[in-house]
Steps between C-alpha positions, in 0.01 A plus 500: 500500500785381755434384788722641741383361842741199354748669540461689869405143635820356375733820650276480842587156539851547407502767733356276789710257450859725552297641803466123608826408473702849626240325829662231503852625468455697799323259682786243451750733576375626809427122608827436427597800700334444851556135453512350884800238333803489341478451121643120564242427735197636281627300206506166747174564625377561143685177392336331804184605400502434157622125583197456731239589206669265301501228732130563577423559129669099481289405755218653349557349171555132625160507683362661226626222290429221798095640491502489131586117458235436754242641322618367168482109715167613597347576139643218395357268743156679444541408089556146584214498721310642295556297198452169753162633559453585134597108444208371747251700394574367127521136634194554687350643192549236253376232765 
């Protein structure tokens, strides 16, 4: 027997999608529309932003980057400590 739920999921959520974006068609168009700037100056400001994310996205990255080499120092410096210990407790071991 066929299962047709299948199919009535698959048209709903075609159907919510179109819905979704017909949204956000007429969402951009009416923010486009009562826009307080001129197109030139929305596209600076968006370039504006955008460069600011990716400077603090570099930023981000390099201390990101900066912590991770400190922790890999640290763990490092732990295994050699540990291994000096493991070292004297052999020597002290065998006398």
């Amino acid at each position: 027997m066929p299962d047709h739920r299948d199919e009535t999921d698959e048209t709903q959520g075609t159907s919510n999608l179109a819905w979704f974006l017909t949204g956000a068609a007429i969402g951009a168009t009416a923010a486009l529309l009562y826009a307080p700037k001129s197109g030139k100056e929305t596209r600076q400001f968006i370039a504006d932003k955008t460069q600011q994310s990716r400077d603090a996205v570099e930023t981000a990255s390099g201390d990101i980057v900066e912590a991770g080499r400190e922790m890999f120092d640290r763990g490092r410096k732990l295994v050699e400590d540990a291994a000096d210990l493991f070292d004297r407790g052999r020597k002290l071991v065998k006398g």
